[in-house]
C-alpha positions, -999 to 999 in steps of 0.1 A, spaced: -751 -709 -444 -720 -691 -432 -701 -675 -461 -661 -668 -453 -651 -637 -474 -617 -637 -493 -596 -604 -505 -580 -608 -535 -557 -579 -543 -538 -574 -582 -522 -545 -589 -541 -524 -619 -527 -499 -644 -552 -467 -651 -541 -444 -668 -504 -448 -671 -508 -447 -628 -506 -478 -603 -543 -491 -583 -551 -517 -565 -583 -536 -575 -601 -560 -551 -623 -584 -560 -646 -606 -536 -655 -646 -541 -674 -658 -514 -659 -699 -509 -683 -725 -517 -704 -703 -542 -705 -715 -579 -710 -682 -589 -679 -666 -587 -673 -637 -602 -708 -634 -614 -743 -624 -598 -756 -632 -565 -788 -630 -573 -802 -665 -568 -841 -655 -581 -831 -663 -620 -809 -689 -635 -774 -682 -643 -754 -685 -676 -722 -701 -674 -696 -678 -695 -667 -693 -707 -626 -686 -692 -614 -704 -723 -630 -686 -749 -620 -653 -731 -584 -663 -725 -584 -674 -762 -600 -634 -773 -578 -618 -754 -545 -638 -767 -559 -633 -799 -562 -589 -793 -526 -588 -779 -512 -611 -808 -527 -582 -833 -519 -555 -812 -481 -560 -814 -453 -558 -791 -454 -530 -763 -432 -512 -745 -442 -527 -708 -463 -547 -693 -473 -520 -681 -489 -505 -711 -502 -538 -723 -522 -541 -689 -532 -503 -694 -553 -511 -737 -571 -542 -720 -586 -525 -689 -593 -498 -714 -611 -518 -737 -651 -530 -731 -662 -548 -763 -650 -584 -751 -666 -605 -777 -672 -636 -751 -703 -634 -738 -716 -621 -701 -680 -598 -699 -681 -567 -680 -646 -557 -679 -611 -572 -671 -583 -562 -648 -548 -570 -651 -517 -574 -629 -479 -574 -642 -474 -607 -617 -474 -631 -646 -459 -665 -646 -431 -654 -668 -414 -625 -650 -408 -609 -684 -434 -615 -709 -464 -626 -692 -489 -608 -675 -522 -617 -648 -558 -609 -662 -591 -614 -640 -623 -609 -651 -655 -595 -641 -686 -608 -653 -721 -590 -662 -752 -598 -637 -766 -633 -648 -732 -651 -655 -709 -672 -631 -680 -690 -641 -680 -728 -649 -669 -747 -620 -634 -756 -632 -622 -721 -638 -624 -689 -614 -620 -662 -645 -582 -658 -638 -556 -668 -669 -520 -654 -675 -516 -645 -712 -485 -639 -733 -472 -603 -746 -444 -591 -770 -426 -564 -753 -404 -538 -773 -376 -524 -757 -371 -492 -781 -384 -467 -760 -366 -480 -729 -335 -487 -747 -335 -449 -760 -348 -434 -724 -313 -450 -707 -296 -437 -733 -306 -405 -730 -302 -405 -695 -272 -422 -693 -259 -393 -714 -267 -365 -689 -245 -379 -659 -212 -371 -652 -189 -397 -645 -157 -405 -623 -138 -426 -645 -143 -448 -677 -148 -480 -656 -174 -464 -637 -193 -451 -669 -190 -489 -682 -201 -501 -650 -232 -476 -647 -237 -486 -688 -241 -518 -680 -262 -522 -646 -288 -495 -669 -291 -515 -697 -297 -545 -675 -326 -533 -658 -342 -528 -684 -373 -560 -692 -363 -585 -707 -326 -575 -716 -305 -610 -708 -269 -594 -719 -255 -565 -725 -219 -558 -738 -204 -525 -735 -165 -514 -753 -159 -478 -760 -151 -469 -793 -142 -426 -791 -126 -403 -764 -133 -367 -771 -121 -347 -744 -139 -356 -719 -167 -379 -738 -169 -412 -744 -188 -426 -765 -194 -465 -760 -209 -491 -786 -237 -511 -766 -251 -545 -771 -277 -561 -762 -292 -599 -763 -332 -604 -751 -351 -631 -736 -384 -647 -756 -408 -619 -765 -388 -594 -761 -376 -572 -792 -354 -541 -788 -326 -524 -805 -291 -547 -808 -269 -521 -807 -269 -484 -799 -241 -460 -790 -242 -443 -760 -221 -407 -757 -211 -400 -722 -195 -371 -700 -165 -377 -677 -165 -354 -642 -142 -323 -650 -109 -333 -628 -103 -301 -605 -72 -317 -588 -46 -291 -605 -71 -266 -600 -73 -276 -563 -35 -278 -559 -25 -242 -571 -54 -226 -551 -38 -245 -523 -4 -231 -530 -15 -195 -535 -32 -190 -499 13 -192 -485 27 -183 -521 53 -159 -518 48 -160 -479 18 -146 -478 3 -138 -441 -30 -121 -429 -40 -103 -408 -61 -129 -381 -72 -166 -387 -109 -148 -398 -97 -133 -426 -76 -162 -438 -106 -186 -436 -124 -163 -455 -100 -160 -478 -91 -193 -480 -126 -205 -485 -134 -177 -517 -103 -191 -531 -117 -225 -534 -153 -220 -539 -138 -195 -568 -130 -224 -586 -158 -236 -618 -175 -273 -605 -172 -263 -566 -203 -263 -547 -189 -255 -514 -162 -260 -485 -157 -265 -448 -126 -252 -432 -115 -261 -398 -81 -254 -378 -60 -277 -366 -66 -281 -324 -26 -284 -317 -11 -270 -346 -33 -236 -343 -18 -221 -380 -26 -254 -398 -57 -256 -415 -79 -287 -432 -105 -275 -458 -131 -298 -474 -140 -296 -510 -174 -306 -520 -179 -309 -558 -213 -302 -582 -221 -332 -603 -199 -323 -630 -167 -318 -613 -145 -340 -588 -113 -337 -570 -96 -341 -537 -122 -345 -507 -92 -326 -485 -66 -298 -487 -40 -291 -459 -19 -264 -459 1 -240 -428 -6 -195 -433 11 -170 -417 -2 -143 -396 6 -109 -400 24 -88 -369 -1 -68 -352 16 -34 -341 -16 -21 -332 -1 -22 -296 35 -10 -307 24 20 -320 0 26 -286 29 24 -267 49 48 -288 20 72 -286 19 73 -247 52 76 -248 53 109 -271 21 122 -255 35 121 -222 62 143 -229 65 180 -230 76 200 -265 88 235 -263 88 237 -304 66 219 -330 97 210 -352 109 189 -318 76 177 -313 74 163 -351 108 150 -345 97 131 -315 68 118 -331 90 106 -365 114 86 -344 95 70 -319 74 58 -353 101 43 -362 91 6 -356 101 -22 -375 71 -30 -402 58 5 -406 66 17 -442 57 53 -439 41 74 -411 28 107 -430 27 135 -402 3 166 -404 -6 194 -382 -41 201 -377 -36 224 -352 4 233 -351 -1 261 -325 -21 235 -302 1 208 -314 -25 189 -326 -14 161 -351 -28 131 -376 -3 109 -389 -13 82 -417 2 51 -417 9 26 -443 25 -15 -439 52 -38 -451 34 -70 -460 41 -91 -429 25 -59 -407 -8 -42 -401 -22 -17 -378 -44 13 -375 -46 28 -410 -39 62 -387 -36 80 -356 -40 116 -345 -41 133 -313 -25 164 -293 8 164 -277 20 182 -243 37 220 -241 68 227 -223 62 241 -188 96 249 -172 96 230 -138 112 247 -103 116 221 -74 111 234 -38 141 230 -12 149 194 3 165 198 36 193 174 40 191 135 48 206 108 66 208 73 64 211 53 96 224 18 82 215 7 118 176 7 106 177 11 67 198 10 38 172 28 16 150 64 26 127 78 -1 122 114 -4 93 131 -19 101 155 -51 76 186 -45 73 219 -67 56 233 -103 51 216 -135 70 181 -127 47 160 -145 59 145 -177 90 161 -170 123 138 -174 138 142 -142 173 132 -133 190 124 -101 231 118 -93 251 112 -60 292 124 -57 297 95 -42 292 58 -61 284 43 -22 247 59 -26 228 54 -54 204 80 -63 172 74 -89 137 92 -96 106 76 -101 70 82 -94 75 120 -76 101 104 -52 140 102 -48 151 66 -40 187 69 -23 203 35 -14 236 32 8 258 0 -10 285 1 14 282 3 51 308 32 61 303 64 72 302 90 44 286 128 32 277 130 -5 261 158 -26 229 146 -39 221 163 -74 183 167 -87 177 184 -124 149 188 -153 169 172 -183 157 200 -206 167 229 -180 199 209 -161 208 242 -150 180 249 -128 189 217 -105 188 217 -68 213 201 -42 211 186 -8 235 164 15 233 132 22 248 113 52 254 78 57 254 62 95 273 33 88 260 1 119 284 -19 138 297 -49 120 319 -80 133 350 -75 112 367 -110 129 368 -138 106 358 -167 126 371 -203 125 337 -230 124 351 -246 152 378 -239 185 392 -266 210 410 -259 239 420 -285 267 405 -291 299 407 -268 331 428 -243 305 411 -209 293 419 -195 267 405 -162 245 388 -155 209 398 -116 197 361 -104 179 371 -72 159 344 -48 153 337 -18 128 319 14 141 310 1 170 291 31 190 277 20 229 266 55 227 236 48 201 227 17 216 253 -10 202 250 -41 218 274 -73 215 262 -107 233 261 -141 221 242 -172 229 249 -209 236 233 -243 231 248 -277 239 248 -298 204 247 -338 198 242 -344 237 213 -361 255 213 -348 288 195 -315 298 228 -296 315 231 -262 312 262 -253 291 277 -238 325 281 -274 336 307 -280 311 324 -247 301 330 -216 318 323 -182 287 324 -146 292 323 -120 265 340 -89 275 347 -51 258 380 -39 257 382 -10 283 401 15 258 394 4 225 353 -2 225 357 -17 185 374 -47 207 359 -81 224 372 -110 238 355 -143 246 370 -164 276 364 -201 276 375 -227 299 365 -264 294 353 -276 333 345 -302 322 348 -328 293 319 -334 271 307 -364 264 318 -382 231 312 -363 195 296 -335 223 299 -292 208 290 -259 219 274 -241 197 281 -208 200 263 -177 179 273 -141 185 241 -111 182 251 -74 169 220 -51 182 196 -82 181 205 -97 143 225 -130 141 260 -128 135 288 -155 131 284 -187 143 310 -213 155 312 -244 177 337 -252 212 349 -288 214 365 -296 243 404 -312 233 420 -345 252 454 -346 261 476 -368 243 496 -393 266 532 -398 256 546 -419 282 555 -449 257 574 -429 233 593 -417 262 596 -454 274 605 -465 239 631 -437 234 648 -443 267 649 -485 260 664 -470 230 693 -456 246 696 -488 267 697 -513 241 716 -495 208 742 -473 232 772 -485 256 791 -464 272 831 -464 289 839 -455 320 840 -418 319 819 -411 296 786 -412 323 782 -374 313 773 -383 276 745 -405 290 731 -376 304 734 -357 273 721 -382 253 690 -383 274 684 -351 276 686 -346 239 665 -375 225 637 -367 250 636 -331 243 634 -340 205 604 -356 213 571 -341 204 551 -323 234 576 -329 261 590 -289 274 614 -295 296 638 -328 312 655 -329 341 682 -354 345 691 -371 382 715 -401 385 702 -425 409 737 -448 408 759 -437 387 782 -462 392 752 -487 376 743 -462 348 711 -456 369 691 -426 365 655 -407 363 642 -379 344 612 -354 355 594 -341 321 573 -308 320 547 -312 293 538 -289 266 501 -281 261 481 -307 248 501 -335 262 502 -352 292 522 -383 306 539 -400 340 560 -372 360 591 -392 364 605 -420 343 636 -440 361 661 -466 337 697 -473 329 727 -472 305 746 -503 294 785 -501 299 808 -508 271 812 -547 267 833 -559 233 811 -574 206 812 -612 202 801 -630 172 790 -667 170 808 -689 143 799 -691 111 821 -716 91 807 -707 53 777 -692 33 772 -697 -4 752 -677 -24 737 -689 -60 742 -668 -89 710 -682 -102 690 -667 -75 705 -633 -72 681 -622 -46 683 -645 -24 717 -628 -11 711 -621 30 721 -637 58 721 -633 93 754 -629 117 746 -637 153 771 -624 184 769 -608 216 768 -566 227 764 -554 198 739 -524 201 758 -491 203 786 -501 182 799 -494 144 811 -524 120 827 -528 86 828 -556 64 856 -566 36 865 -595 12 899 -608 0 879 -613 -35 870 -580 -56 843 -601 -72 824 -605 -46 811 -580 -31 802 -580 9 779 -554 27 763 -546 62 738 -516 72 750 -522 105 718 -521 122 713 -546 154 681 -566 154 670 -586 179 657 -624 169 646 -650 195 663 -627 222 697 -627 203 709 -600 182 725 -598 148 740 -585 117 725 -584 83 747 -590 56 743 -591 15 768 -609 -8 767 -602 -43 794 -614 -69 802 -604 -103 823 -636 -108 822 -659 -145 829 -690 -127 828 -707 -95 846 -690 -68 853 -688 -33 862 -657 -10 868 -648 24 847 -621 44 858 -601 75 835 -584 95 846 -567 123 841 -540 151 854 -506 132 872 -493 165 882 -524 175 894 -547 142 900 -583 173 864 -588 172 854 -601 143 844 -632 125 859 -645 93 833 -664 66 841 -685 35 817 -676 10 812 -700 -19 797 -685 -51 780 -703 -76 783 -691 -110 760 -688 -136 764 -714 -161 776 -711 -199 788 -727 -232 824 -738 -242 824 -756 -277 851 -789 -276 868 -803 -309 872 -791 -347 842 -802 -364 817 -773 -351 809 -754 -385 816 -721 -390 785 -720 -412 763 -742 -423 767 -781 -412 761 -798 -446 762 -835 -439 742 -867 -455 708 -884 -453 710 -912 -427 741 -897 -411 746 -882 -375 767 -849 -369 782 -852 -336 793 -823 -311 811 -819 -279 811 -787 -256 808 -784 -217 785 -761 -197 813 -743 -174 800 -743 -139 773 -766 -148 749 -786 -115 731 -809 -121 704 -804 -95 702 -770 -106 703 -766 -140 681 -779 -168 692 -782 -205 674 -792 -238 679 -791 -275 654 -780 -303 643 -780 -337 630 -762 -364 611 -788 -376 609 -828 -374 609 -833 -411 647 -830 -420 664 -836 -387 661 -856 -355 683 -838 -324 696 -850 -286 720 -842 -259 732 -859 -232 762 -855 -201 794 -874 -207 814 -864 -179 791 -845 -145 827 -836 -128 834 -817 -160 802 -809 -175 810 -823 -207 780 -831 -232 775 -848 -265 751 -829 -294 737 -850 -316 725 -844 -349 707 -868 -370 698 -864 -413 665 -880 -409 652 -864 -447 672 -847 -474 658 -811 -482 632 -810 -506 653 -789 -529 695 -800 -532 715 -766 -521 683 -748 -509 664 -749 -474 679 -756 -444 670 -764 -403 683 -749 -368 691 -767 -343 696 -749 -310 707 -757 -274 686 -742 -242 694 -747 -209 669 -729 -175 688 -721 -142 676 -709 -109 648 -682 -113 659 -672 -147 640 -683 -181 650 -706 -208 678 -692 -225 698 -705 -257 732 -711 -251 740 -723 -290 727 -720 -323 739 -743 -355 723 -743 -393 721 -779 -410 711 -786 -442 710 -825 -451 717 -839 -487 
């Protein structure tokens, strides 16, 4: 028969430890639990009865304090009463989670189990929380807490784990300090006993934050520094890890803020605080490399006495942040020294330094022969400084003459010519402890050739002219080599000509003053359109001034010879006898003209006034070689009639007309009226309309009313020709009040009643002039106006009391008369008050 084989596992308690105990059933096989052995016969031993012993054992046993324990006295114990039991096992997996608990049992060789039962059965158990209840407690007591609600929390999740504890309720009932003690109750499920209240005493975490804070504030109080970002981290961290219920830090420094630091605070488990601190320090100045400079500087020198050389020492010490530099001789004969030093706070260095300083050697120089400086090569010679004991020695150097300067450095004398002229200084070299041991040599300056000429950027000239540039030099010498040439270069033209093809240039010397060039130019011919020569002189190979040649046009000024002799024709007549002044006249006007250098006059017919002229130009100007025209003989002006002109006061700009006639250019007129308000002008100047000439004249009038005058304008040396013109003038019109019942003040009249008023508008049109009447307002009184008479300009005003004021013998309206003439604006002619009753 095939058996299948089934692992049951259960955990066991033995010995107050955890084991698992497996037991084996084979499926099928009534014997389970009991003996295999299949040569006797098998007692059947009873689950009930057992499960009914041991219920019995745990009900006199008591309560325990775990399942645990329970599980633990019935594995322990051996004298079952049932019969054919060896021993049972039991597991805490009960069907009650609380108060239940698993027991198997294992039967004795010659005993199975009845067929019904396997030998498993969950019993009941009385648990008793006392022990557990007291163990939290306790434990509960030994733990350092945040806060109050976190204690309650913690309380409350202990208490809870606990078997069998359904509810617990937790409210404090003392602060001490920092203890709490809490008042704990608790309910418990079915079999379950335990204490119903118990007070709990427990610790709060000591709060470090004010601790934290001032050891913060002390690593920059009272602007603390240090002396490298090592020692203030080290420093830093001892002050915080100094502090009771710190377990340790981490510092780090900021990555852009290099000075700022972030240090992290971990806490032991009866402290707490801030996780973080920030905070800024301060380095100290180093003047570790201050006072190494200082000390090459004194060692380097030379000391004829030990006072001088303490002296020296003391004041180059003298550097801001060193308190007090305490100077000893160890050796004063050798001049050896130690000098302790001490720091204000910001500072630190070397706590000291000694060393030996230099004896004074008196230096001698050797003899340096005398120098020059040829400007045409260098500005700038060095000479070597030879003889005994120069080192360390402070040697000085001077020059007479401010145009060289002289200095010493390095064993050499550096002598530098600022201006370029020939000159001969004294050169001066001297120890500055012995300055009357110094030597002297001469020094020479060469001045080179310079161009002295200051050059335009640009020259024209005209075509097929030449003309010369003056260049001016300084120091010129042919003798040492000097050479003065230039060079040329055709600018903003395509074609590939040689410069020769447009301009003629020669640079030459001046055969008795050599400091003198002159460059000859002559335009052959003209360049093309926005075309230059570039031109750049070269003094002994180095680029001098440059400039440009632009070749000039000609200006033509035949027409404003034209237009000046038409001049003559047109605006001059002459009488017989007076052809010589014709002459004159054109000689004059043409030599007045710009460019022309000399006229020559030739009659052609006198008799016709006709001549020609033959102009010489001036340079720059060009034009026809002879010009042939004529005079115009006197003829008497003539002027067309003109019956009348009016001119309109109301348009006062509107004031010109035009006086057409006959001959007359060349002639002088006047112009008069029999009216002294009007006034009549002329400029006398001819114009020409339509091929007929004429006067301008202006008419202006200073006339009240309507007038009329007559003008004369006439030839002024010859009064018969002349032309009389009636001028009408329109006046501007105005106001005249008509009749006694105008008011002198206010026009009081009734409700329902109409105020009438006559006046005429003196020199009124009625095509040209506009008139209206006005208001106030249209509550008291209506107004009109209207023309009675056009011949005479006589109106009617109209005043109407449409509504009595609102107050008797108060308020009161304007009424107002406007009239708009011509160009000018509305203007009032006539204001009245009204009041109506």
């Amino acid at each position: 028969m095939k058996k299948t084989v089934t692992l049951l596992a259960a955990v066991s308690i033995v010995g107050g430890a955890s084991a698992t105990a497996v037991s084996c059933s084979f499926k099928g096989d009534k014997n389970k639990g009991g003996t295999t052995d299949q040569k006797t016969t098998d007692k059947e031993s009873s689950q009930v009865l057992l499960k009914m012993e041991v219920q019995n054992y745990l009900n006199e046993k008591g309560a325990f304090d775990s399942k645990e324990s329970a599980i633990k006295d019935i594995q322990s114990k051996s004298d079952w009463k049932t019969e054919g039991i060896d021993s049972l096992t039991g597991s805490v997996y009960g069907t009650d989670s609380v108060s239940s608990i698993h027991i198997k049992g294992k039967l004795k060789k010659g005993y199975i189990w009845p067929k019904t039962s396997a030998g498993e059965f969950d019993v009941i158990i009385k648990i008793n929380n006392e022990k557990n209840v007291s163990e939290v407690a306790k434990e509960l007591s030994m733990t350092f807490y945040n806060n109050e609600d976190e204690a309650k929390e913690n309380i409350r999740t202990k208490f809870k784990s606990i078997t069998g504890v359904d509810q617990v309720s937790v409210v404090k009932i003392l602060t001490v300090r920092s203890q709490l003690k809490f008042e704990v109750s608790l309910n418990y499920r079915n079999n379950v006993e335990g204490p119903e209240k118990i007070e709990v005493l427990i610790n709060l975490k000591n709060n470090l934050t004010t601790d934290i804070y001032a050891a913060n504030q002390s690593i920059s109080k009272d602007n603390k520094k240090y002396e490298s970002k090592i020692a203030a981290a080290k420093f830093i961290k001892s002050t915080f890890e100094s502090i009771e219920g710190v377990e340790k830090t981490s510092l780090v420094w900021d990555q852009w803020a290099p000075y700022n630091y972030t240090i992290s605070i971990k806490y032991d488990e009866k402290s707490k605080g801030p996780e973080n601190a920030e905070g800024v320090i301060q380095l100290k100045t180093n003047l570790t490399e201050a006072i190494k400079t200082a000390k090459n500087i004194f060692e380097s020198k030379e000391y004829k006495s030990s006072v001088s050389a303490k002296n020296a020492v003391e004041s180059n010490l003298k550097i801001e942040g060193i308190l007090n530099a305490e100077f000893s001789w160890e050796d004063e004969v050798a001049l050896k020294y130690n000098i302790k030093l001490s720091y204000s706070n910001d500072f630190f260095g070397p706590s000291s330094i000694s060393g030996t300083l230099l004896k004074y050697e008196s230096a001698s120089f050797d003899k340096i022969e005398n120098q020059t400086i040829d400007m045409r090569k260098t500005n700038k010679i060095l000479i070597d400084v030879k003889g005994k004991n120069l080192a360390n020695k402070k040697i000085s150097v001077s020059s007479d003459d401010s145009s060289i300067q002289a200095t010493y450095a390095d064993g050499k004398i550096a002598l530098v010519a600022n201006d370029n002229k020939n000159i001969r200084a004294v050169i001066k070299v001297w120890d500055e402890e012995e300055k009357e041991d110094a030597i002297e040599f001469t020094t020479i300056i060469l001045a080179k050739p310079e161009i002295v000429s200051k050059l335009e950027p640009e020259y024209g000239w005209y075509l097929n002219h030449e003309t010369s540039l003056d260049i001016m030099m300084k120091d010129f010498d042919k003798a040492k080599g000097d050479n003065l040439e230039f060079i040329s270069q055709l600018q903003e033209i395509e074609n590939s000509f040689p410069v020769s093809t447009y301009v003629e240039i020669k640079l030459v010397q001046d055969s008795e003053n050599q400091q003198k060039f002159t460059l000859y130019y002559k335009f052959i011919k003209s360049l093309p359109e926005n075309g230059k020569v570039k031109i750049a002189l070269k003094l002994n190979g180095e680029m001098g001034p440059i400039f440009t040649l632009v070749s000039k046009q000609e200006t033509d000024i035949s027409e404003n010879i034209d237009k000046e002799l038409n001049n003559i024709k047109n605006n001059y007549n002459w009488k017989q006898g007076q052809e010589n002044n014709l002459q004159k006249q054109v000689e004059s006007d043409l030599k007045s003209i710009s460019g022309i250098s000399d006229v020559y006059f030739e009659w052609i017919d006198k008799g016709e006034l006709s001549y020609k002229v033959t102009i010489n130009y001036k340079l720059g100007n060009t034009g026809e070689k002879v010009f042939s025209n004529n005079g115009t003989w006197y003829m008497p002006a003539e002027f067309e009639e003109k019956d009348s002109l009016t001119f309109d006061m109301r348009n006062p700009t509107l004031n010109t007309y035009e006086v057409y006639g006959k001959n007359l250019s060349g002639k002088t007129f006047k112009i008069e009226s029999d009216n002294p308000e009007v006034i009549a002008e002329t400029d006398g100047k001819v114009n020409v309309k339509n091929n007929r000439q004429f006067l301008t004249i202006k008419v202006s009038s200073t006339a009240k009313d309507d007038v009329t005058s007559l003008i004369n304008l006439y030839q002024e040396d010859d009064p018969n020709q002349k032309i009389e013109i009636t001028a009408n003038i329109l006046a501007l019109p105005y106001l005249e009040k008509i009749g006694d019942n105008w008011p002198s003040s206010t026009a009081k009249f009734k409700q329902g009643t109409t105020l009438k008023l006559s006046y005429v508008i003196k020199n009124y049109k009625a095509s040209l002039d506009e008139l209206t009447t006005r208001r106030e307002d249209d509550k008291n009184i209506d107004v009109k106006t209207y023309l009675v008479n056009e011949n005479t300009g006589e109106f009617i005003w109209e005043i109407y009391g449409r509504a009595a004021q609102a107050w008797p013998g108060w308020g009161s309206t304007d009424a107002t008369i406007w009239i708009k003439s011509g160009n000018y604006d509305w203007k009032e002619l006539v204001r009245i008050n009204t009041q109506v009753k």
